[in-house]
C-alpha positions as CSV (number, residue, x, y, z in Angstrom):
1,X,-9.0,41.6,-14.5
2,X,-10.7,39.1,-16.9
3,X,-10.8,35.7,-17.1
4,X,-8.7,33.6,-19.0
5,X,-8.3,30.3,-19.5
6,X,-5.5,29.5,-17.4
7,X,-7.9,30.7,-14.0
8,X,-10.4,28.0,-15.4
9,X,-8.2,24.7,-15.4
10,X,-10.8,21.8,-14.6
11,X,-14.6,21.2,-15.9
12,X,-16.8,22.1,-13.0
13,X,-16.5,19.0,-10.6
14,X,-13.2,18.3,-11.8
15,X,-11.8,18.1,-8.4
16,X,-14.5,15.5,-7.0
17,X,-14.3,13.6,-10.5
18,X,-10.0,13.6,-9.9
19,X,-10.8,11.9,-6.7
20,X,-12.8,9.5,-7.8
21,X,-10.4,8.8,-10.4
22,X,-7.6,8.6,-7.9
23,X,-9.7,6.0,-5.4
24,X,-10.7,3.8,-8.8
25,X,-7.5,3.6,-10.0
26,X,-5.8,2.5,-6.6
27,X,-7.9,-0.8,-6.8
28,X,-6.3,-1.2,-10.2
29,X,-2.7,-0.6,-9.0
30,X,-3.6,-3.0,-5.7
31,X,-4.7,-5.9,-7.5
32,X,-0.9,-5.6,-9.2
33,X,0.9,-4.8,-6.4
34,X,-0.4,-8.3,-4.9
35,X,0.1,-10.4,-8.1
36,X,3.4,-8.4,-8.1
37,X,4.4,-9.7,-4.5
38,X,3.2,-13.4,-5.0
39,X,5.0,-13.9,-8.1
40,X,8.1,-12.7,-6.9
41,X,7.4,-15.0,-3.9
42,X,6.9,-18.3,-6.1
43,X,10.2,-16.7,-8.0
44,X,12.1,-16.4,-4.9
45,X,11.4,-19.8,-3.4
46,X,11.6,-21.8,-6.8
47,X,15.0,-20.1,-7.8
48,X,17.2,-20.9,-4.7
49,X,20.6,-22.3,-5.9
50,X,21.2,-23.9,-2.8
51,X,18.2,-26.1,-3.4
52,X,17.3,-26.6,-7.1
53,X,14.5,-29.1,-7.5
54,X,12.8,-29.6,-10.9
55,X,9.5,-29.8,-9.5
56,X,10.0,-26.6,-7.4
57,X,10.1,-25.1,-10.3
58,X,7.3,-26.9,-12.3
59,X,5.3,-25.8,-9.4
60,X,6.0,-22.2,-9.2
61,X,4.9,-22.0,-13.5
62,X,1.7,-23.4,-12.5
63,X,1.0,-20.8,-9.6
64,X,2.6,-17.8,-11.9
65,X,0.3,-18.9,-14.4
66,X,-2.9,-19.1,-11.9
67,X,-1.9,-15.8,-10.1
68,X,-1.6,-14.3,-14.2
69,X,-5.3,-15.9,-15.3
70,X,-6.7,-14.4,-11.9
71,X,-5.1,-10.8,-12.6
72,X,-6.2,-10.8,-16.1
73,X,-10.0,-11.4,-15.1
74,X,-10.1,-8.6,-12.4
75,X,-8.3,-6.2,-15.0
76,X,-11.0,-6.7,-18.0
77,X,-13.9,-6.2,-14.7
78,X,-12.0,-3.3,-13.9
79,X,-11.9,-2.1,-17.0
80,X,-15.8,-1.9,-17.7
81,X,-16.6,-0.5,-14.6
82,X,-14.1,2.1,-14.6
83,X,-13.7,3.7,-18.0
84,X,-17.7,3.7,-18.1
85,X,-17.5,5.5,-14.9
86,X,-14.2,8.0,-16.3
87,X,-16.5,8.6,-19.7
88,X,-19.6,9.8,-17.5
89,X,-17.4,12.0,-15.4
90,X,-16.4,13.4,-18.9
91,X,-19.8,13.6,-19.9
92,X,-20.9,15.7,-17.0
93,X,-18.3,18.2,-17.3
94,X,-18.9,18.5,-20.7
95,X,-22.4,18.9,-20.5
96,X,-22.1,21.7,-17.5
97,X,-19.7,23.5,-20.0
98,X,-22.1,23.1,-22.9
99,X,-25.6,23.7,-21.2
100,X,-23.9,27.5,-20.2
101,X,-22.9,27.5,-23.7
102,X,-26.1,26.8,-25.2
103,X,-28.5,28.1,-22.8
104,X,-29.5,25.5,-20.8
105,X,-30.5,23.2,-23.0
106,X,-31.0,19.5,-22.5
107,X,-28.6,17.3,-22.9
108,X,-28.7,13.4,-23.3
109,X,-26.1,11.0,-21.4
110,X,-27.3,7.6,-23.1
111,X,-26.8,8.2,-27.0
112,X,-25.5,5.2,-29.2
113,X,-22.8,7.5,-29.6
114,X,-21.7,7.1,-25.9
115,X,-22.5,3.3,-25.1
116,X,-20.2,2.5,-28.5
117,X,-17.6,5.0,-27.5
118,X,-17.6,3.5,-23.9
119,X,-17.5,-0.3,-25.4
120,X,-14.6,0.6,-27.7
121,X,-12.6,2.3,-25.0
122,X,-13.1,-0.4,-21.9
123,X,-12.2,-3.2,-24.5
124,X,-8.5,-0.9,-25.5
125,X,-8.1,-1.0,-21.3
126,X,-8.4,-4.5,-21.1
127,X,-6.0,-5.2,-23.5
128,X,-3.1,-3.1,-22.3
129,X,-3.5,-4.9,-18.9
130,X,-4.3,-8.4,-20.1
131,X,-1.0,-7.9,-22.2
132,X,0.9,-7.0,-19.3
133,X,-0.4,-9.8,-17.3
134,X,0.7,-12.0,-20.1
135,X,4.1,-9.9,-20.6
136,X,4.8,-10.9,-17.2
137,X,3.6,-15.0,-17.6
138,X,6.3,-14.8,-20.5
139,X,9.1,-13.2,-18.6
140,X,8.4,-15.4,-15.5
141,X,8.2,-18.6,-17.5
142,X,11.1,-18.0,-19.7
143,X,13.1,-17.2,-16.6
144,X,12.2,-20.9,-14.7
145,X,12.1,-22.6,-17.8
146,X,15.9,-21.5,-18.4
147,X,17.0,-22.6,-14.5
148,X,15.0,-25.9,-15.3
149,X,17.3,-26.6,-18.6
150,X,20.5,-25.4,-17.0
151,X,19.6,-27.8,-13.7
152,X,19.1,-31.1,-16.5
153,X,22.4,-29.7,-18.0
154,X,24.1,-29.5,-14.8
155,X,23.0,-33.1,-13.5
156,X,23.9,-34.7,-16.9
157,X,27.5,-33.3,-16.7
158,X,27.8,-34.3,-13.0
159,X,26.9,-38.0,-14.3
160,X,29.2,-38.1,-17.0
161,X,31.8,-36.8,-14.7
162,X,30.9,-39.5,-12.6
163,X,31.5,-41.8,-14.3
164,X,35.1,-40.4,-15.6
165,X,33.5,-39.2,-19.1
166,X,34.9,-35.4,-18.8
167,X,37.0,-34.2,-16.2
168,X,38.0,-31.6,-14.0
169,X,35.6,-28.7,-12.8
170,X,33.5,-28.7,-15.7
171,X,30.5,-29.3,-13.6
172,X,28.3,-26.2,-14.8
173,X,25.2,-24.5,-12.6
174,X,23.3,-21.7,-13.8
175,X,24.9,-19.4,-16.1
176,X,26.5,-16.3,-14.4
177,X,24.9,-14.3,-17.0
178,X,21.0,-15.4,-16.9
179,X,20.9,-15.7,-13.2
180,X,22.5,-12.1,-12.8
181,X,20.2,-11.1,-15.3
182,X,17.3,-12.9,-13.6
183,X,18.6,-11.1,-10.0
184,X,18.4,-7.8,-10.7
185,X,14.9,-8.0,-12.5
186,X,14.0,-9.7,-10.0
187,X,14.9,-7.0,-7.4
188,X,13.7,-4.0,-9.2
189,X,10.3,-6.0,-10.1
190,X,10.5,-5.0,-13.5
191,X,8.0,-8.2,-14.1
192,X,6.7,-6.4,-17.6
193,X,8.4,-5.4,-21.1
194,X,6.1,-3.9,-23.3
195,X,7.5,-2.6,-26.2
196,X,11.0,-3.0,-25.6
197,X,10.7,-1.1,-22.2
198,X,10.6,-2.9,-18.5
199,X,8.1,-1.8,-16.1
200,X,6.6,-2.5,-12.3
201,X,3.1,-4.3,-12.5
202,X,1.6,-1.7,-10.3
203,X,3.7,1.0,-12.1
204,X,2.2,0.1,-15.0
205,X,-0.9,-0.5,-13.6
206,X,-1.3,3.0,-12.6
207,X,-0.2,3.9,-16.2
208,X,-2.9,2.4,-18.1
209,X,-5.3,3.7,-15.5
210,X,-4.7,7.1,-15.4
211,X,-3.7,7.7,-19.1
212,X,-7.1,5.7,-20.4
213,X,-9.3,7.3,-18.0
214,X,-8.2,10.9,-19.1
215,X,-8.7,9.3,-22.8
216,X,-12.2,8.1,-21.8
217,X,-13.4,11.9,-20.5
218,X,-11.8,13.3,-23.2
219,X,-13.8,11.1,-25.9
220,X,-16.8,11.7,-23.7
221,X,-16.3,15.9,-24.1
222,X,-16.0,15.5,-27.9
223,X,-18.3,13.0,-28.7
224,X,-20.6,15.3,-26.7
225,X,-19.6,18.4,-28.5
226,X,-20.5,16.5,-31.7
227,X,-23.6,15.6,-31.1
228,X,-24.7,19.1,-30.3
229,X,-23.0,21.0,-32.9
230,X,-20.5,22.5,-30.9
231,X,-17.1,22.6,-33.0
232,X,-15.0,24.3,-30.8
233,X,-12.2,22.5,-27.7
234,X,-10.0,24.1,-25.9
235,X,-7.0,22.0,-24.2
236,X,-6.7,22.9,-20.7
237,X,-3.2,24.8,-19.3
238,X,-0.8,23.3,-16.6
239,X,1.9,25.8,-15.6
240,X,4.1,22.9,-14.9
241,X,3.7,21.0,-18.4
242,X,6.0,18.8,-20.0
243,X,7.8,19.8,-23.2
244,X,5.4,17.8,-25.1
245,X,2.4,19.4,-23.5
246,X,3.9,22.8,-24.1
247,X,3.2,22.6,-28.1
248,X,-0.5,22.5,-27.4
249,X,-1.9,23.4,-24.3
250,X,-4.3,26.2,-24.1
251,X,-5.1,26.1,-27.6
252,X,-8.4,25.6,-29.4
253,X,-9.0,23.4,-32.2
254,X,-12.1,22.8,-34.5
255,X,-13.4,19.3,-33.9
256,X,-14.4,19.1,-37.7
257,X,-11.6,20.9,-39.2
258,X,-13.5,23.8,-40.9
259,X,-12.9,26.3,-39.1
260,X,-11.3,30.0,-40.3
261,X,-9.7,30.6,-37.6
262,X,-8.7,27.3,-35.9
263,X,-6.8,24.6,-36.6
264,X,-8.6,20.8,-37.0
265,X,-8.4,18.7,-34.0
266,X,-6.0,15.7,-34.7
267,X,-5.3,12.5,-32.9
268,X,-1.5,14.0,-32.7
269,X,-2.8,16.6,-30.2
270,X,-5.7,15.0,-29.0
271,X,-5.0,14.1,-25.3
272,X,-3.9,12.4,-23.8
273,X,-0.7,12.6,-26.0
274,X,1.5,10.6,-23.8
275,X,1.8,8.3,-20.7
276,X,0.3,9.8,-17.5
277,X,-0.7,13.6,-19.4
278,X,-2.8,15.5,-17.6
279,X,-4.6,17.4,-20.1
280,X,-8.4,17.5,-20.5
281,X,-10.8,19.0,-23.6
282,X,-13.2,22.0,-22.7
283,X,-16.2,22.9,-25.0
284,X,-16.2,26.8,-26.0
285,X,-17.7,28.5,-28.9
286,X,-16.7,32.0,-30.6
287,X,-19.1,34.2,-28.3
288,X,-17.6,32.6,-24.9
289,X,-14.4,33.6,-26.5
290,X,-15.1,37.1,-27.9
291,X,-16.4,38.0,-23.7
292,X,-13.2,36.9,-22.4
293,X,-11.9,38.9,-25.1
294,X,-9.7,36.1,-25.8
295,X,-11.2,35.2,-29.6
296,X,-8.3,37.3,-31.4
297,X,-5.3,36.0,-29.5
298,X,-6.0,32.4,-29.6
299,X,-6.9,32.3,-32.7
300,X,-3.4,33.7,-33.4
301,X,-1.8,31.3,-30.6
302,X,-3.7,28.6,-31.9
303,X,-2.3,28.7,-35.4
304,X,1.3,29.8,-34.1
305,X,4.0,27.3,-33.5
306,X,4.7,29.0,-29.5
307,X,5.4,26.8,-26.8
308,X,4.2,28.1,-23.7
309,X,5.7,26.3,-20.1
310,X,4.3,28.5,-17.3
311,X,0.6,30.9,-17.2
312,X,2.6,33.8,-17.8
313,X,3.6,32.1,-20.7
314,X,0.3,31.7,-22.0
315,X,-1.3,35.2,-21.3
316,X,1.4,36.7,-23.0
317,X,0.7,34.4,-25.9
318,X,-2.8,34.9,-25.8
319,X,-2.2,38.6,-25.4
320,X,-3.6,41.5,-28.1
C-alpha cells in the first residue's frame, strides 16, 4: 500500500515537540488561572452589599491593578522564551523534512531570517496577552468604579431623606441591572472582552498559546523552505477537522506563487487559520510527490474547491 499523506501527519519529533508545547503553555495558562483567582477574590470582598465601604473598594483597584502589571510582565517573559522555543521546534522539523529532500545537506538554524522572524512573532504574543491583562484592568475597574458612584449616590439620597428633602423609599443601592450584570461575570470569570467577545483569563491564555505557537513553527517551516529554495508546503490532514480546516487540509501550495500546478500560498490559508487549529506546514518537492505517486492527484485536489472531513476523504480526493 503506498504512503500518503494522511499516514505522515506530524514532522518527525512532532510528538516530543507537542509535548513540550503542551508543558510550556501550561505555565502560561497557570500564571492566569492565579491572577484569575485573586482578582475575583479582591472582587468578591470589595463588592459585598452588606458592607459597602468606599475605601474597600479604592483598595481592591489598587491590588487589581498590581496583580494586572505583575501578569503583564510574566506574559511578555513568556512570550520570548516560548515562541523562540515553538520557532526552533519548527525549525527542526523542517530541516529533518528538508535534509531528506535535499540530500542531506546542511542546514543553518541562526539566519537573520529566523532571529527577525522570532523577534516579530514574540512581540505579536506579548501583545495579545498584555491586551488581555489590560482588557481585564478595564472591566474590573469599570465595574468597582460603578459600585463606588452608585454608594456616593446612595449616601447623598439617604441625607437628603434625612433631612426630609425627598421622601418615601427612594433610598437607591446598586442598580439591579449593573450588579446582575457584574454577578454573573463574575461567576463565569469571563474577566476579558476582546473584540466584542468575553473570555476566561486562563481560557484565553491557552488560546494565544497554542494558536501563536503553531504560527511560530509554521513561519519557522517556510521561512526555512525559502531560504533553501524549496517552493513547495503541504498542510497536514486531521480526520477530525473543522469545517474551516476542511477547505485546505492536505493540500500543497507554492510558497512563491509560480507554480504550474499549484496554487500560491496565502495568508487566508496559511495556518493557523483560526483559534486553537491544529494544522502544521510540511516541506515536499515534485519528486517526493511523483514516488508517492501522489503528484497528479494533488495537484488536481489542490486546485479543486473539495472539502475533505475524514482520510477517506482525502485519498479519494487525492485518488488517479
Amino acid at each position: 500500500m503506498r504512503e500518503t499523506t494522511m499516514s505522515r501527519i506530524y514532522r518527525p519529533g512532532e510528538l516530543e515537540y507537542k509535548l513540550a508545547m503542551q508543558k510550556r503553555n501550561k505555565i502560561l495558562i497557570d500564571y492566569y488561572r492565579a491572577a484569575q483567582r485573586s482578582v475575583k477574590a479582591e472582587l468578591t470582598q470589595a463588592v459585598d452589599l452588606t458592607d459597602f465601604k468606599r475605601y474597600k473598594i479604592d483598595k481592591a483597584i489598587t491590588n487589581i491593578n498590581k496583580t494586572i502589571r505583575g501578569l503583564n510582565a510574566k506574559a511578555v517573559d513568556w512570550s520570548k522564551v516560548a515562541i523562540d522555543e515553538a520557532y526552533k521546534g519548527g525549525l527542526r522539523g523542517t530541516r529533518t523534512e528538508l535534509a531528506r529532500l535535499m540530500d542531506g545537506v546542511k542546514l543553518d538554524f541562526d539566519a537573520p531570517i529566523h532571529r527577525g522572524a522570532v523577534k516579530v512573532l514574540a512581540d505579536e504574543t506579548a501583545l495579545d496577552l498584555v491586551a488581555a491583562g489590560e482588557s481585564m484592568k478595564k472591566t474590573t475597574n469599570t465595574w468597582l468604579l460603578k459600585t463606588q458612584q452608585r454608594l456616593i449616590e446612595d449616601k447623598e439620597i439617604s441625607r437628603m431623606i434625612a433631612k426630609g428633602v425627598i421622601e418615601g423609599e427612594a433610598r437607591r443601592t446598586v442598580s439591579d441591572s449593573i450588579f446582575k450584570e457584574f454577578q454573573k461575570r463574575l461567576k463565569d470569570g469571563q474577566l476579558i472582552e476582546i473584540k466584542g467577545r468575553h473570555y476566561r483569563p486562563d481560557y484565553y491564555a491557552e488560546l494565544v498559546a497554542r494558536t501563536r505557537s503553531i504560527e511560530a513553527a509554521n513561519e519557522a517551516a517556510i521561512n526555512m523552505s525559502v531560504k533553501y529554495e524549496n517552493d513547495l508546503m503541504q498542510i497536514s490532514s486531521h480526520g477530525d477537522a473543522c469545517e474551516i480546516c476542511q477547505e485546505f487540509q492536505g493540500r500543497v501550495y507554492s510558497i512563491s506563487g509560480t507554480h504550474p500546478d499549484f496554487p500560491a500560498l496565502t495568508d487566508d490559508v496559511e495556518p493557523p487559520v483560526h483559534p486553537h487549529c491544529r494544522h502544521i506546514m510540511v516541506p515536499v518537492n515534485e519528486d517526493i510527490l511523483r514516488e508517492r505517486g501522489e503528484y497528479e492527484g494533488l495537484a488536481r485536489f489542490s486546485q479543486s474547491q473539495e472539502k475533505t472531513k475524514t482520510f477517506a476523504d482525502y485519498e479519494r480526493a487525492i485518488a488517479l
